[in-house]
N, C-alpha and C positions, 0 to 999 in steps of 0.2 A: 948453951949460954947465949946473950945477947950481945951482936957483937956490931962491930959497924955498919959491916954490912947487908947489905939488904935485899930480901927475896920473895920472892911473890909466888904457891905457883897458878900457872898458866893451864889450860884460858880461860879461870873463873873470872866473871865479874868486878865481883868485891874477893874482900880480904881480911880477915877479923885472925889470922895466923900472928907474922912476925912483925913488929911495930919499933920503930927507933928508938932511938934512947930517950927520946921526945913526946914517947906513947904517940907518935901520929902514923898516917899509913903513908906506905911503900909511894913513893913517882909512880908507877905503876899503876897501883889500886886507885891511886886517885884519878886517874887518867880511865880508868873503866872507871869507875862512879860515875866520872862526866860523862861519858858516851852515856848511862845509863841515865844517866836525868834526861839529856837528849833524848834519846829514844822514846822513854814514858811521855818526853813532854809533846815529841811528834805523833804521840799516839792518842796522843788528848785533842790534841789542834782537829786531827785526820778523821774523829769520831765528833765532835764539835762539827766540826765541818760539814761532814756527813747529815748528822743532823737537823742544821738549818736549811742543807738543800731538799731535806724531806721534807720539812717545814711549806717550804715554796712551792714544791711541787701541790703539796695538797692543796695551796693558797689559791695556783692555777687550777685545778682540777677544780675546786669549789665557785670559781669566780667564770670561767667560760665553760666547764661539762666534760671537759677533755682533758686528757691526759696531754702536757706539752710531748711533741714528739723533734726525735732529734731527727735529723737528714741524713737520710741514705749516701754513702759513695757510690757514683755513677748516675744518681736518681736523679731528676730532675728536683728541682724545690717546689713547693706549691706557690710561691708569685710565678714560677716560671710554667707552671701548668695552666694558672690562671690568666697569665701574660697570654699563653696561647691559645685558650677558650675566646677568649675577645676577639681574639682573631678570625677564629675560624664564624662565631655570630655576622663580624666584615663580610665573610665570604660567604656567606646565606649556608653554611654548611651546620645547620643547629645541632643536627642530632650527635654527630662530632662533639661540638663542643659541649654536649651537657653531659654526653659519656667522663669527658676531661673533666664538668665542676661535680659529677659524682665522685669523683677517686678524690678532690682534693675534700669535699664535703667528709667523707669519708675517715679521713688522715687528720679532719680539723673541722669538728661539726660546731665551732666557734665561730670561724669567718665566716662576716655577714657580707663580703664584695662575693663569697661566692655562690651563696644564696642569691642575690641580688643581678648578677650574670648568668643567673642559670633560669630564673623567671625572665629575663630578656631572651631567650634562648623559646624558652616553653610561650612567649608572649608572642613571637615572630610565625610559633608554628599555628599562631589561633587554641594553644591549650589554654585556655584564660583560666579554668580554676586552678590547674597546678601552678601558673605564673603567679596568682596571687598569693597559692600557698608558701611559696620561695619568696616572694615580697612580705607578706606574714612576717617570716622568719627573721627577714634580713632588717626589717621595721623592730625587730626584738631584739636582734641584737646591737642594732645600731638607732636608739628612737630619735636620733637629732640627723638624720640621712632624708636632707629634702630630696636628691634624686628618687633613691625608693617610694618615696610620699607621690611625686610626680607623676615616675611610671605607675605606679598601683591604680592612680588615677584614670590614670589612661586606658587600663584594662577595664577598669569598672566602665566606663562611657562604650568600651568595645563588647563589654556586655548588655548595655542597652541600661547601666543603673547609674545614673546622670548626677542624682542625689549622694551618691557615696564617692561617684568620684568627686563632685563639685566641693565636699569632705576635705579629701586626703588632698587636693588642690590645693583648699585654702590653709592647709598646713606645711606643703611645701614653699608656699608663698610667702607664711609667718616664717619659714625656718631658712627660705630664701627670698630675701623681696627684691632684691637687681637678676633676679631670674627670669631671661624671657619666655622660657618655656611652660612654666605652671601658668601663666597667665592667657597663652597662647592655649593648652591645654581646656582649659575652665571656660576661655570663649568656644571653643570644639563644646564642651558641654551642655554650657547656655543656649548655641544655636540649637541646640537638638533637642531641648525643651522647650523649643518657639520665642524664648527672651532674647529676641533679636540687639534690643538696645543694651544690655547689658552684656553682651557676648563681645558686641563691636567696644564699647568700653573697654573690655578685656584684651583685644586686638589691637587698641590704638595702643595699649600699656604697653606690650609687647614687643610694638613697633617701636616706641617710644625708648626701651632698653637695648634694642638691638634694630637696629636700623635698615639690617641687610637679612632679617628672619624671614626669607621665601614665602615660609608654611602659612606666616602669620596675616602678611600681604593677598595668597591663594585662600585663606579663613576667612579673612574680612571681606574679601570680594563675593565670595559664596552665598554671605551675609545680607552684603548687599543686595546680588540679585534676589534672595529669598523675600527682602522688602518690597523688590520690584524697586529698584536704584540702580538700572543696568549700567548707566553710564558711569557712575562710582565704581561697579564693580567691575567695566571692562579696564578703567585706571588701574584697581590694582590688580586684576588679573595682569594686567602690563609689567606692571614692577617688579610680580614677582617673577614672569618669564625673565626679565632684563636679570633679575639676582642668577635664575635659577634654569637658564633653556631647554633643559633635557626634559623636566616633568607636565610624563603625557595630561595629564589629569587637566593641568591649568589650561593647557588648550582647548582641551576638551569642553572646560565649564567657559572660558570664551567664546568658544563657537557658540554655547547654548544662552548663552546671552547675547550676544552679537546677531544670530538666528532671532529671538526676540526685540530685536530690531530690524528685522526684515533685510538685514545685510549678509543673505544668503550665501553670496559668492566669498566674501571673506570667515563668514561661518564655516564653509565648507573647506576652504584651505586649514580652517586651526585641523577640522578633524584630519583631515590628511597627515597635518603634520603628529597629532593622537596617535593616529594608526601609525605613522611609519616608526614612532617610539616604543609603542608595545601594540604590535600586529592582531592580538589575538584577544583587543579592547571590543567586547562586544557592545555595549553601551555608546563609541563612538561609532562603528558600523550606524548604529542603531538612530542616532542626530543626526546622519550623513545620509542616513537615506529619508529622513523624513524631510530636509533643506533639500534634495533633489524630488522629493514630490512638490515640494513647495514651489518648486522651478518648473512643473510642471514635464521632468524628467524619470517618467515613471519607471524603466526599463532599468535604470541604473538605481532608483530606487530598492528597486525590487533586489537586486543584487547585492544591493546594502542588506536587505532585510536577512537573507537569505546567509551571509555570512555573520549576522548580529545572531540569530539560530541557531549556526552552526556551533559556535562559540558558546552558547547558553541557550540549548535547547528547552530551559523551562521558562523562559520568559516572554509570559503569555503580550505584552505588549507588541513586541516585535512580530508574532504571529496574526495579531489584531491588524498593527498601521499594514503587515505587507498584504 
């Protein structure tokens, strides 16, 4: 019989047995029903849930090629792989660091800074078509990356293809115009296809954004002399020593203008100062013994000659003057 009191048993869920005088169910039963609507309802939220991150993942997989990947405990991360490849490019140690932008390439064939560091890497070692092919890359996935436009530039001109880079120049330029290096770049270009005026153009720009650009100052001076304007170009051969003292090169191309001034004895001091920068400057041996012929100093000539040789034994010049 139905009595007052009330009993449930245990541990079903629900309870469709004994009911109050009220027909309602048990404190009990109703306190499992709730847990069980909880439960059902955390099991909806939990498969919902589930679901939209499948969602997202494919949304990544479709949108960059790759699966996102999560991070290892103890592993480095890939900015911190990347962070270190940079580094190691600093320390001229390339082939380092392109081992490091394989693994992160690898883990995230998305990012385009690591494409983009790793044709720096392959650009340093003189591979120019793989540097372009990882500049390719990093232009694909990133097409508004004036740096990449810049460097790609620069390789193409290191290939001898003036027109392609003069190209991707004037696109790092549209996608950075207060940049002084595409400009600087593009005059590199210009001189090397004889548009002398149009290169210094490029150089005054240059200068013009960046006031203390060495490279830009040692460009335009090269420029110069190649007009036969040695005097303009021993000025900025000046300025950019004053930016920049350590770079053999600009010595180098001042003495050879300086030498074309018959200003031998100060010719001969830049090369010295060449050689004592990077000893094993054949090209500067090679001015330094022909301003000591020019002095009428044949003996130490000849011992110029003799180490510009040794250094680059196929350059039939230095075999000619000694």
């Amino acid at each position: 019989s139905v009595t007052g009191v009330q009993t449930c048993a245990l541990p079903i869920l629900s309870c469709g047995a004994l009911l109050s005088r009220l027909d309602e169910p048990c404190a009990i039963c109703r306190r499992s029903q709730r847990i069980t609507r909880l439960v059902l309802a955390g099991f909806v939220a939990v498969t919902v849930g589930l679901a939209a991150l499948m969602l997202i993942l494919v949304f990544v997989k479709a949108s960059t090629g790759a699966w996102p990947s999560l991070p290892r405990v103890g592993a480095p991360s890939e900015q911190e792989v990347l962070a270190r490849s940079i580094e190691l490019i600093d320390e001229e140690n390339y082939a380092g660091a392109i081992e490091e932008l394989d693994r992160v390439i690898r883990l995230n064939p998305g990012m385009a800074a690591a494409f983009y560091n790793r044709a720096r890497a392959f650009h340093r070692q003189k591979d120019y078509d793989r540097a372009i092919a990882d500049y390719d890359e990093a232009i694909r996935l990133d097409p508004h990356s004036a740096n990449a436009f810049n460097n790609r530039g620069f390789v193409w001109a290191d290939k001898g293809r003036y027109d392609l880079s003069i190209s991707d120049l004037d696109e790092a330029i549209r996608l950075d115009p207060h940049n002084a290096d595409p400009f600087n770049n593009r005059g590199r270009a210009w001189a090397n296809k004889g548009q002398y005026d149009r290169a210094i153009s490029d150089f005054d720009e240059a200068i013009r954004l960046n006031p203390k650009h060495a490279l830009a100052f040692y460009n335009r001076g090269v420029t110069w002399w190649q007009k036969g304007q040695l005097d303009r170009a021993i000025s900025d051969y000046d300025e950019s020593l004053r930016l920049n003292p350590r770079d053999a090169r600009v010595y180098q191309f001042r003495g050879i203008a300086l030498a074309g001034k018959g200003q031998y004895d100060r010719a001969i001091s830049d090369y010295d100062e060449a050689i004592r920068l990077n000893p094993q400057n054949a090209l500067a041996f090679q001015n330094r013994g022909a301003a000591w012929a020019a002095k009428g100093q044949y003996d130490r000539a000849i011992s110029d000659y003799d180490e510009a040789i040794r250094f680059d034994p196929l350059d039939a010049n230095a075999f000619h003057n000694r």
